[in-house]
C-alpha positions in Angstrom: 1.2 4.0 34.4 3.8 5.2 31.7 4.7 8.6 31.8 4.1 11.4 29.2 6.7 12.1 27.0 6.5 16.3 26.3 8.6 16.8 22.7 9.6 20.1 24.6 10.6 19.1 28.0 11.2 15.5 28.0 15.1 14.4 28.7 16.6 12.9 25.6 18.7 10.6 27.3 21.1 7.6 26.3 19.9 4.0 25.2 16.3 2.6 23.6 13.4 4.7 24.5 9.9 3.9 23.6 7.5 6.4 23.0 3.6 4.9 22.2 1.4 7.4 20.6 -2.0 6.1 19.5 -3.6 8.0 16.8 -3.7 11.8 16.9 -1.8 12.6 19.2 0.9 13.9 17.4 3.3 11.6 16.6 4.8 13.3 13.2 4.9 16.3 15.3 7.0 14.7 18.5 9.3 13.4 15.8 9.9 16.8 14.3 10.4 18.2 17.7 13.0 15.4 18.8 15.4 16.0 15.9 15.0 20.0 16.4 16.0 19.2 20.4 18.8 16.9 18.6 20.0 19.9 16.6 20.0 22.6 19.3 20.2 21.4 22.1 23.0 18.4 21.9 24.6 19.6 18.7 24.2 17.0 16.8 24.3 17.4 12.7 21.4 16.6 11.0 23.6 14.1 9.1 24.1 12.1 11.8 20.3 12.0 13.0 18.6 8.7 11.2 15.3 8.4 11.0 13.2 5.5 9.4 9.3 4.9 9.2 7.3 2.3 6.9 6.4 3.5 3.2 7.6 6.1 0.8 4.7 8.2 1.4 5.5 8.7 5.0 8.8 9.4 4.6 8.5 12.0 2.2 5.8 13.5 4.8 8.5 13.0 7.5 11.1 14.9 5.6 8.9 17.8 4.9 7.7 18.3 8.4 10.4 17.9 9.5 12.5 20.9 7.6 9.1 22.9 8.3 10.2 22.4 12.1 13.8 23.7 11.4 12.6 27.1 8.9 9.2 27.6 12.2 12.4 27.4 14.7 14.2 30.0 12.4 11.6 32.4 11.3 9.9 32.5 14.1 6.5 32.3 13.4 6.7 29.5 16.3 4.7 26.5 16.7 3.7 26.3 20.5 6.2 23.4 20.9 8.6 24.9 18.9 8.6 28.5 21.3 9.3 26.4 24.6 12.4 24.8 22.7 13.5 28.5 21.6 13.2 29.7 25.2 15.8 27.4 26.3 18.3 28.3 23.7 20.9 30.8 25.9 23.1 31.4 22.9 21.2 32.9 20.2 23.7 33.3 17.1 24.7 29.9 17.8 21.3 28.7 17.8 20.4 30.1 14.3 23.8 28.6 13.0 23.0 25.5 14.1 19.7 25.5 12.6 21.1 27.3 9.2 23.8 24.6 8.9 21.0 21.7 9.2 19.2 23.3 6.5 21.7 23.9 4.1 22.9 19.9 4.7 19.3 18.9 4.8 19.3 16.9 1.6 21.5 14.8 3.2 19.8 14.6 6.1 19.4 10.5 6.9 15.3 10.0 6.8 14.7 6.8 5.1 12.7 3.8 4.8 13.4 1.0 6.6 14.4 -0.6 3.0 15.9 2.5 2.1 18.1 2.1 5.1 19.0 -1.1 4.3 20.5 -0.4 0.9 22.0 2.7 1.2 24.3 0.6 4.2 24.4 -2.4 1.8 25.9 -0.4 -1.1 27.8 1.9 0.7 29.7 -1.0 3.2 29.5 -3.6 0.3 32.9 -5.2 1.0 31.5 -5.2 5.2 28.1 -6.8 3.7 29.4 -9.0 1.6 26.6 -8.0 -0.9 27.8 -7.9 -4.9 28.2 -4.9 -6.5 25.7 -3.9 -9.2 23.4 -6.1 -7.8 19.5 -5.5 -9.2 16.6 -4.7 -7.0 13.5 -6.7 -7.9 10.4 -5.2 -6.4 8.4 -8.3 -6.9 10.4 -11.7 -6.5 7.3 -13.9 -7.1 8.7 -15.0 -10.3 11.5 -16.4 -8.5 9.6 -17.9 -5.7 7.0 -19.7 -8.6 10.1 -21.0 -10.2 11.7 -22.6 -7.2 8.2 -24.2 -6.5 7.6 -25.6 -9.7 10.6 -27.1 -10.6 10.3 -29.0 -7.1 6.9 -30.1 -8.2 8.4 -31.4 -11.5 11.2 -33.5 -10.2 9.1 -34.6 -7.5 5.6 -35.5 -9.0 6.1 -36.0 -12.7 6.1 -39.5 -12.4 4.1 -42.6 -13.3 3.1 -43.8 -10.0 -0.5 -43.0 -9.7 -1.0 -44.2 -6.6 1.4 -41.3 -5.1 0.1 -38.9 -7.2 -3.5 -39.2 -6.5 -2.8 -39.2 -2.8 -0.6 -36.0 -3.1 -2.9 -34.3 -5.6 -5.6 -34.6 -3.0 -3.5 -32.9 0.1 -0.9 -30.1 -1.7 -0.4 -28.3 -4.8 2.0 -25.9 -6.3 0.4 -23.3 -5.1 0.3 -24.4 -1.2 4.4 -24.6 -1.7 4.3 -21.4 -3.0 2.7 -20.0 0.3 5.2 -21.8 2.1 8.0 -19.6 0.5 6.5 -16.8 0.8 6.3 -17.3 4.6 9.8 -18.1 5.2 11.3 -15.3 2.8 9.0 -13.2 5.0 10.2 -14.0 8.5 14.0 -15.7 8.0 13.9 -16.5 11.7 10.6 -19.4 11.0 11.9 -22.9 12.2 10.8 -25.6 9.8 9.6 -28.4 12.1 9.6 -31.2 12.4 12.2 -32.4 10.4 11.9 -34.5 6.9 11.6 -37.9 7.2 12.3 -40.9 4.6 10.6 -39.9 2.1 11.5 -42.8 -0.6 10.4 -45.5 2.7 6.9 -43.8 3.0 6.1 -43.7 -0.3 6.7 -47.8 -0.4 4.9 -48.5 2.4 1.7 -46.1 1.3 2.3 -47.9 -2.4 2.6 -51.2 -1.0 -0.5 -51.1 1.3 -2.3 -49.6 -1.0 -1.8 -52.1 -3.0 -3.0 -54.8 -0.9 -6.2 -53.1 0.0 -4.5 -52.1 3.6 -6.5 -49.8 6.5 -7.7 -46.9 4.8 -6.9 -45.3 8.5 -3.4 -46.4 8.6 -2.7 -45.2 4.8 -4.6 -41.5 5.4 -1.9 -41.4 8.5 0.8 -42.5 6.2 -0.5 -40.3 3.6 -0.1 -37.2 5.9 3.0 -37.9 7.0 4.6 -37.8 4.0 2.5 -34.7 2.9 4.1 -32.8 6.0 7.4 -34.7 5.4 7.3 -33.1 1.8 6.5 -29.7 3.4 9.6 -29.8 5.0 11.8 -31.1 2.7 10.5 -28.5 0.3 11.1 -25.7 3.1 14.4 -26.6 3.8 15.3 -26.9 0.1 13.9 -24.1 -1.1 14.9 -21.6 1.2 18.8 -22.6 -0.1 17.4 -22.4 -3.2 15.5 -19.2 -3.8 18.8 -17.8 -2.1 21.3 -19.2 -4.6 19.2 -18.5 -7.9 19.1 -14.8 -6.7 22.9 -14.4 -6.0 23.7 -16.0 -9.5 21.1 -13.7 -11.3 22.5 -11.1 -9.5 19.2 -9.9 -7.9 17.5 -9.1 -4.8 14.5 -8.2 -3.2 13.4 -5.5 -0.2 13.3 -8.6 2.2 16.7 -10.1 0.9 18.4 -6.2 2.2 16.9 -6.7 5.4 18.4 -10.4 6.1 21.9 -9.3 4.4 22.2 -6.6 6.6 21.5 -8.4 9.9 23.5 -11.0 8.3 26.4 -8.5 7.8 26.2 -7.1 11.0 26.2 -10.7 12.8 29.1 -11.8 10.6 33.2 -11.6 10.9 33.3 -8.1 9.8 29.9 -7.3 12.1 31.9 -5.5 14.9 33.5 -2.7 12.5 30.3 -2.3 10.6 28.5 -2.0 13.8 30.7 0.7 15.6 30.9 2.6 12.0 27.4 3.2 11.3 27.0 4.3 15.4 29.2 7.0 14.1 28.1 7.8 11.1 24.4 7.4 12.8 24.6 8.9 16.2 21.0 9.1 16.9 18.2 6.9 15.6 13.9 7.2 15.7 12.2 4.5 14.5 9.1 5.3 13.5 5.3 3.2 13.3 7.9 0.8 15.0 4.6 -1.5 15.9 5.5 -2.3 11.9 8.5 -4.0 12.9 9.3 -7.9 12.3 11.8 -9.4 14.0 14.5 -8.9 11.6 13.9 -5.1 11.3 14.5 -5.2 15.4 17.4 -7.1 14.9 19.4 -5.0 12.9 18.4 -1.0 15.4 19.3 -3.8 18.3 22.3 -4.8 16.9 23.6 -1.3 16.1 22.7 0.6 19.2 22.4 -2.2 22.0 25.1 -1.8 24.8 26.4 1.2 23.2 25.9 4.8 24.7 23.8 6.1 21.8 19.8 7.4 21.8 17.5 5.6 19.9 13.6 6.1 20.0 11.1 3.5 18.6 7.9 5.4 18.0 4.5 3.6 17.9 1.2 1.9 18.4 0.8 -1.3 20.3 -2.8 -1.4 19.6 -2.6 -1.4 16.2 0.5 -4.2 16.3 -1.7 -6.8 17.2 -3.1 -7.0 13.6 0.0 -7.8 11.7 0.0 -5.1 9.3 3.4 -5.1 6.8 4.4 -8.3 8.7 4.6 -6.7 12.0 5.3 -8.8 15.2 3.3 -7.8 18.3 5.7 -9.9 20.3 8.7 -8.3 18.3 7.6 -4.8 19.7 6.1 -6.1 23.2 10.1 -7.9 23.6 11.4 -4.4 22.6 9.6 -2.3 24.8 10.5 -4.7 28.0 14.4 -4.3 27.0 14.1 -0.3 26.6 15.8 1.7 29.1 12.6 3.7 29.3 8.9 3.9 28.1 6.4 6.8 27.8 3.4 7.8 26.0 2.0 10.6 23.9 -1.3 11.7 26.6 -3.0 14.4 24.1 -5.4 14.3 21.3 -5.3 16.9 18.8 -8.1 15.4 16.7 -11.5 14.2 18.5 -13.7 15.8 20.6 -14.1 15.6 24.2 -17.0 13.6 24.9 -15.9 10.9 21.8 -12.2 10.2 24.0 -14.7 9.8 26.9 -16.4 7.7 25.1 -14.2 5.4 23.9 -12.1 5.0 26.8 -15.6 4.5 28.7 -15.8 1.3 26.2 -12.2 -0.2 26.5 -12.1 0.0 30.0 -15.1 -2.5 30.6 -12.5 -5.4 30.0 -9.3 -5.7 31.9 -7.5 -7.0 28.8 -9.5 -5.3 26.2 -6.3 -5.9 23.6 -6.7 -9.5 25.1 -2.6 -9.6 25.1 -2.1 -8.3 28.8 1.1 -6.5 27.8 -0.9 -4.0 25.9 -3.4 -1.4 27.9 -4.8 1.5 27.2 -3.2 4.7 27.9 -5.7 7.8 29.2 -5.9 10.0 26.4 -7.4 13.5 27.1 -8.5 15.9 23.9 -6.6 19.4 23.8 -9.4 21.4 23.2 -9.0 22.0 19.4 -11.6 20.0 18.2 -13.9 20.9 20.7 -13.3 24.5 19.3 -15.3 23.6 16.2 -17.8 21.4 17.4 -20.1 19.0 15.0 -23.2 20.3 15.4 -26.5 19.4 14.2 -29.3 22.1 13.9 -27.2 24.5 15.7 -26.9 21.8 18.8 -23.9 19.6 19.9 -25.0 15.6 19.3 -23.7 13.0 21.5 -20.4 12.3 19.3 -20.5 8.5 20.2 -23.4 6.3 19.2 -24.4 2.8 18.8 -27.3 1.0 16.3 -27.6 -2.6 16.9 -29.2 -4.7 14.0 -30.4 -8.3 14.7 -28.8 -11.1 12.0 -31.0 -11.1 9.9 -31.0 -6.7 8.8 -27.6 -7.4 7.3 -28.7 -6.6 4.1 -30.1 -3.4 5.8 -27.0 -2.1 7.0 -25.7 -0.1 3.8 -28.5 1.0 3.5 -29.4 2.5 6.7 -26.0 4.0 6.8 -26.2 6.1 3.5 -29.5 7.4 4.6 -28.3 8.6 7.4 -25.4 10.2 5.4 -28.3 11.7 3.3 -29.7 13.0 6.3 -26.6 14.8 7.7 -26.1 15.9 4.0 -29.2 17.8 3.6 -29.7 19.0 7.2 -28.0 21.6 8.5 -25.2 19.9 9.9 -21.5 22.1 10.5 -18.2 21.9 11.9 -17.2 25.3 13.0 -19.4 27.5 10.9 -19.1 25.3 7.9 -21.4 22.8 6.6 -20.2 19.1 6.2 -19.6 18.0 2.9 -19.4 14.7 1.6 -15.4 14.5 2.0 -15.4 15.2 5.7 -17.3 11.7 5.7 -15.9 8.1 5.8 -17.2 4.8 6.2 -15.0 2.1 7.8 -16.0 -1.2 6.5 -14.9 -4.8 8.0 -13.2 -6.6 4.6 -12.6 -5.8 1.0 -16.1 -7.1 -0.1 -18.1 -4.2 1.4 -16.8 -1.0 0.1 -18.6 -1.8 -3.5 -22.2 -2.7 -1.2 -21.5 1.0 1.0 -20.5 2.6 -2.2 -23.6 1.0 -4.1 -25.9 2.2 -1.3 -24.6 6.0 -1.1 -24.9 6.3 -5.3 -28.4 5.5 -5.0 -28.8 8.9 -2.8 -26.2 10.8 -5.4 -23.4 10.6 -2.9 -20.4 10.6 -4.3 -17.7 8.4 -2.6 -14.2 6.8 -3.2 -12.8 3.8 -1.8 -9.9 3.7 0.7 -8.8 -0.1 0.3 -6.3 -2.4 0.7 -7.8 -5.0 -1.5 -5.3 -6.0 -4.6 -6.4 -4.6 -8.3 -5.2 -7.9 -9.7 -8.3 -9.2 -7.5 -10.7 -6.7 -9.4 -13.5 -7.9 -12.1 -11.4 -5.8 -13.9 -8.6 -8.0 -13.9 -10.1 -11.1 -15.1 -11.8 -8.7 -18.3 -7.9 -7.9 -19.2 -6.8 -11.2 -18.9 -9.8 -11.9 -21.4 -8.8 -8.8 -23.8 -4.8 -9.6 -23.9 -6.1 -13.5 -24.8 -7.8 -12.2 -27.6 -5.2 -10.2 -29.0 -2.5 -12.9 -28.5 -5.1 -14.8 -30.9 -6.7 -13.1 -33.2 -7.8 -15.5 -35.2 -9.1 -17.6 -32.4 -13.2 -16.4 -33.0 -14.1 -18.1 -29.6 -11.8 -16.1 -27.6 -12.3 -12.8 -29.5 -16.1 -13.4 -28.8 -15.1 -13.7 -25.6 -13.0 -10.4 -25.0 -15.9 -8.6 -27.0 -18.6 -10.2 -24.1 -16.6 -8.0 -21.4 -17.3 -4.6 -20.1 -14.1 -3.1 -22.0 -15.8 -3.6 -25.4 -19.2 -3.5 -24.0 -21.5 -6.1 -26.3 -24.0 -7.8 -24.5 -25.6 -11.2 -26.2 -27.8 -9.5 -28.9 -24.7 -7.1 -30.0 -22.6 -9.9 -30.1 -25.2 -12.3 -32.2 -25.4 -9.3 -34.7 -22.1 -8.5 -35.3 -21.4 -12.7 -35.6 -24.1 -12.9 -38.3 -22.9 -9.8 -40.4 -19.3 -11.3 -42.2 -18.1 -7.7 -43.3 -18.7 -6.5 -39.9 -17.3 -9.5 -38.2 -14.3 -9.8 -40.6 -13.4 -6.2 -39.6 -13.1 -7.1 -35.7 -11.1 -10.1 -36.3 -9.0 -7.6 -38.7 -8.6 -5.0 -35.4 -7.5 -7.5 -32.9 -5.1 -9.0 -35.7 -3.5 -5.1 -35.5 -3.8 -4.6 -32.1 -1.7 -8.4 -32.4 1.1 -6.6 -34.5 1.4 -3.7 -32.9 2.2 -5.4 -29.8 4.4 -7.8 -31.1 6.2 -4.6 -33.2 6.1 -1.8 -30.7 5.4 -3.2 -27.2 2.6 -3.3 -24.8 2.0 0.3 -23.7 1.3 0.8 -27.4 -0.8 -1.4 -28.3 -2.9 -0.8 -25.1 -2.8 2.9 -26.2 -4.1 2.2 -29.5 -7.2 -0.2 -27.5 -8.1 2.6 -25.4 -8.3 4.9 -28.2 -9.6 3.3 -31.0 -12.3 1.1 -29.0 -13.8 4.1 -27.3 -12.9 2.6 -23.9 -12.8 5.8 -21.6 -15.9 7.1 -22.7 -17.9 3.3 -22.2 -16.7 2.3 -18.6 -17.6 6.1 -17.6 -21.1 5.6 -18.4 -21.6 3.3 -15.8 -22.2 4.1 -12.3 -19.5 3.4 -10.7 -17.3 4.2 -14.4 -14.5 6.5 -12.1 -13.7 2.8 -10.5 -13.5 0.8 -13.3 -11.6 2.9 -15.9 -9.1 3.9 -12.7 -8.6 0.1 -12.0 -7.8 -0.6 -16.0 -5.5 2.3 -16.7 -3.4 0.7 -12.8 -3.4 -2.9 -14.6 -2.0 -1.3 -17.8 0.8 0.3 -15.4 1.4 -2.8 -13.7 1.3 -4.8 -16.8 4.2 -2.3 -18.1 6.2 -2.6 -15.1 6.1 -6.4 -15.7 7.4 -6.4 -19.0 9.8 -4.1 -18.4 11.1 -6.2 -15.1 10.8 -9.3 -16.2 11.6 -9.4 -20.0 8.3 -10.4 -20.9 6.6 -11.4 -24.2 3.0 -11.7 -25.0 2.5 -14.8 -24.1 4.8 -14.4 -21.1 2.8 -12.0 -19.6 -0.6 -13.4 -20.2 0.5 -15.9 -18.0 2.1 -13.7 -15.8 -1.5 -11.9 -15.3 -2.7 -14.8 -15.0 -0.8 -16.5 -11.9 -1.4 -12.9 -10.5 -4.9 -13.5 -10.9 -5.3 -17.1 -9.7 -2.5 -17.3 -6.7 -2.8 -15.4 -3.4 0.2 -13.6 -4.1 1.5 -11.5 -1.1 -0.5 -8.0 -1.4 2.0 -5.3 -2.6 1.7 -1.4 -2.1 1.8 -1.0 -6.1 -1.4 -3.5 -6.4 -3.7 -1.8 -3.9 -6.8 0.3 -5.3 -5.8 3.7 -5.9 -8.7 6.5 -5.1 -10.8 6.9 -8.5 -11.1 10.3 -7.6 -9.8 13.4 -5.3 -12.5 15.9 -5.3 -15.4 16.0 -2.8 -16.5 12.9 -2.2 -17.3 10.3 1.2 -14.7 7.9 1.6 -14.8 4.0 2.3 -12.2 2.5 4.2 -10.6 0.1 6.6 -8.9 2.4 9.0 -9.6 5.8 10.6 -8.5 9.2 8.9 -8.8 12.5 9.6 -12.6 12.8 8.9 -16.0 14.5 10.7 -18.4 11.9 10.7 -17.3 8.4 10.8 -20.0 4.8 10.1 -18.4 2.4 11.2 -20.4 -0.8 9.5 -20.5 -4.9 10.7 -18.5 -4.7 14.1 -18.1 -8.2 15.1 -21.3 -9.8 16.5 -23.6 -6.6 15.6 -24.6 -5.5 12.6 -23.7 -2.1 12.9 -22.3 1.2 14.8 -22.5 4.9 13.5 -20.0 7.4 15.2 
């Protein structure tokens, strides 16, 4: 059993430590805690203390609980942890300079992303990196990573051998080599295997037998084995390829600062860069470090291996097995044998009681219950503070851990037996504390991206408001497709089959009889046709933003999606389309037909998800959420566990 790592007590000793913290057990807060011990204790300047986690979001939380550490420490209005590190202070002045110092240098103060990282050390040690200087940073490469596909597919396949091109049009398409790409710009370290073979002596044997009415068995083998032959070649080539057009553009993308860097650090000038940055960087935390590919480990193991500098990679093992971000489970499971040390974070300052009991009751039924036998489950043991302010239900304390088990066939049941029950909690006399639960301390967990509209569906028809949590792409959305119909229209005005068809959408809002109507009437018609042809000009004049503007505006479009039901949904996913639709343009030079198609290939390809192209919440004000991961709520449904229908908790 791994020991418990207290953010007060622990030793912060030399070389890799790994701490695991499942969720709510104070992770943020351990962090915080470390880089005050850093500062007071070891004297270590807050410049020199790097810290890195996942997304913007979190780092900016990171930073500001953080410096709320540092000002508790100082003003003493003492967090419990923070009191025990006071206690052990013997010099006092010097404490409060220390911590005085680190706040007047805390804008400097190293807490990055991973990327972040990555090309501050890139810019700063260009000549070490070998990176050119004003070099752009492209926050969607997929334009590059189309082109290098399809000009392969054009020197390759635009031919007239039919034969060759049936067979391949049957087993791969652009879009499959597009997918390849993506996969090796997303893990550098993939081996392409096996290796290309003859492609030109394949291709005259398939033609040949094909020819002479050979084994269809033999030429379906033949067949595939130049498909995969192709793969390869195209892996291989591309790769080089994608590489080279960047560097000549003078580009590069979040991924292409991650493999420089470890590149850098692996290269001639590797062993200064490496000992500068463990000066300039004397202490690293990693944090969710169960996000972490293999390059990402690379570069903190590069750095810090062999030296006698403390670094701490903070995470969840359980959660690693998913591949969120990219993550590796094998990448963090071959870190944390390597570490010098390993504990865990024992306390949960969220759940109840009996619900830890319960849970750990569950996961302990299987020896592997993670099925990878490197990852267990720690004993986790609530601190009391939830237990404080119970959930009750009619002034009693329910069991905080129950199960409903629906056959098959009650699928179509489930959303609705779970906003029901949600009704019922709503209008009983159901607290936390002394307060009564509102919608927003409710959440849903659902399985995929296709149930949150079905959850969301069911609640409305009890008046329950809700938002959706989700990490489904907007370029996925209905609403997507209706732009791509709207922008077609405008591009042509004078096309009446596609205008008719932009007017058909929920935007504009004519159903078949509307439509017929305004067709028949040739003043009214001519005056549409006359709209799109300005909405056409202003575009072309003045830009995209401004001609969506005008839309907007002079359509009524605002007031028409919020009439529907779920109108907070729609109109939010339209006005992020219009944001990402600028952000193209502006990125990628684009014209209007230029980023039609653009929208298009977004809509058609399964482009990787990015952060900027997941649904953002319609709304912030009291309302149940739908999700696919656990927050900080009451009462949490989750729906369609695997094998059974459904489980409420």
């Amino acid at each position: 059993m791994k020991p418990e790592f207290i953010a007060a007590q622990t030793p912060l000793e030399k070389g890799f430590t790994v701490i695991e913290a499942s969720a709510g057990t104070g992770k943020t807060t351990t962090i915080s805690a470390i880089v005050l011990r850093l500062l007071v204790e070891q004297g270590i300047p807050i410049e020199q203390i790097l810290v890195t986690t996942y997304t913007e979001l979190a780092t900016a939380e990171l930073r500001g609980r953080i410096r709320d550490t540092i000002l508790d420490a100082l003003t003493q209005q003492h967090l419990p942890f923070v009191q025990e590190i006071i206690k052990k202070a013997t010099d006092r002045k010097q404490f409060e300079r220390k911590l005085k110092l680190a706040l007047q240098s805390f804008d400097e103060a190293p807490i990055f992303t991973i990327h972040g990282f990555c090309a501050r050390i890139l810019a700063d040690r260009a000549f070490e990196s070998g990176v050119l200087f004003e070099t752009e940073l492209v926050t969607d490469q997929s334009r590059f990573v189309h082109e290098v596909a399809d000009d392969f597919w054009r020197a390759h396949f635009y031919s007239d051998d039919t034969i060759m091109a049936g067979l391949v049009r049957e087993r791969l398409t652009p879009a499959h080599l597009v997918e390849l790409l993506v996969q090796l710009t997303n893990n550098p370290s993939l081996r392409v295997s096996p290796p290309s073979e003859n492609r030109a002596a394949l291709e005259k044997k398939i033609t040949e037998l094909c020819r002479a009415g050979g084994n269809p068995e033999e030429i379906a083998q033949l067949a595939e084995r130049f498909i995969v032959s192709l793969q390869s070649e195209f892996c291989e080539w591309a790769r080089k390829e994608l590489r080279r057009r960047k560097t000549d553009r003078r580009v590069q993308s979040f991924d292409d600062m991650l493999t420089r860097l470890d590149e850098a650090l692996r290269g001639e000038s590797g062993k200064e860069l490496r000992k500068s940055l463990r000066e300039r960087f004397t202490v690293a935390l990693v944090d969710e470090f169960q996000d972490t590919d293999p390059v990402q480990y690379s570069i903190f193991s590069q750095i810090y291996g062999g030296s006698d500098r403390s670094v701490f990679f903070i995470g969840d093992p359980k959660q690693a097995i998913y591949g969120f971000r990219g993550a590796d489970v094998f990448t963090y499971l071959e870190a944390a044998k390597v570490a010098n040390r390993r504990y865990t974070l024992g306390r949960n300052w969220r759940s109840e009681a009996k619900l830890l009991d319960g849970v750990n009751a569950i996961f302990r039924r299987r020896g592997d219950p993670f099925v990878i036998e490197s990852i267990d489950l720690s004993p986790v043991t609530a601190s009391g503070k939830a237990d404080a302010e119970p959930l009750t239900i009619g002034g009693r304390r329910d069991q905080p851990l129950r199960f409903w088990i629906a056959s098959t066939d009650d699928k179509a049941r489930v959303e609705e037996a779970v906003a029901a029950e949600i009704a019922s909690l709503l209008a009983g006399e159901t607290k936390t504390g002394e307060r009564k639960i509102e919608p927003r301390d409710i959440a849903v967990l659902v399985n995929n991206n296709t149930q949150p509209g079905w959850v969301q569906r069911a609640l409305a028809d009890y008046r329950i408001p809700s938002v959706v949590y989700s990490a489904a792409s907007v370029l996925k959305s209905g609403e997507a497709s209706e732009l791509s119909r709207v922008l077609m229209a405008v591009s042509q005005p004078t096309q009446e089959r596609i205008v008719r068809s932009a007017l058909a959408t929920e935007v504009f809002g004519l159903n078949a009889s509307a439509l017929e109507n305004l067709s028949s009437d040739e003043a009214d018609w001519e005056a549409t046709l006359n709209r799109f042809a300005d909405y056409h000009v202003l575009w072309r004049d003045h830009g995209f933003v401004q001609m969506m503007r005008a839309l907007l505006i002079g359509e009524k479009v605002r007031s028409r999606l919020l009439r529907w039901r779920d109108g907070e949904r729609r109109l939010t996913n339209v006005l992020h389309l219009i944001e990402l639709l600028h952000a193209a343009c502006v990125e990628n030079r684009l014209g209007i037909n230029g980023l039609i198609k653009w929208l298009a290939r977004q809509i058609s390809l399964g482009a990787e998800l990015k952060d900027e192209h997941e649904l953002r919440l319609e709304s912030r004000t009291n309302k149940s959420g739908v999700a696919k991961s656990w927050r900080r709520w009451f009462a949490n449904f989750t729906s369609d566990l695997p094998g059974r229908n459904i489980a409420a908790i």
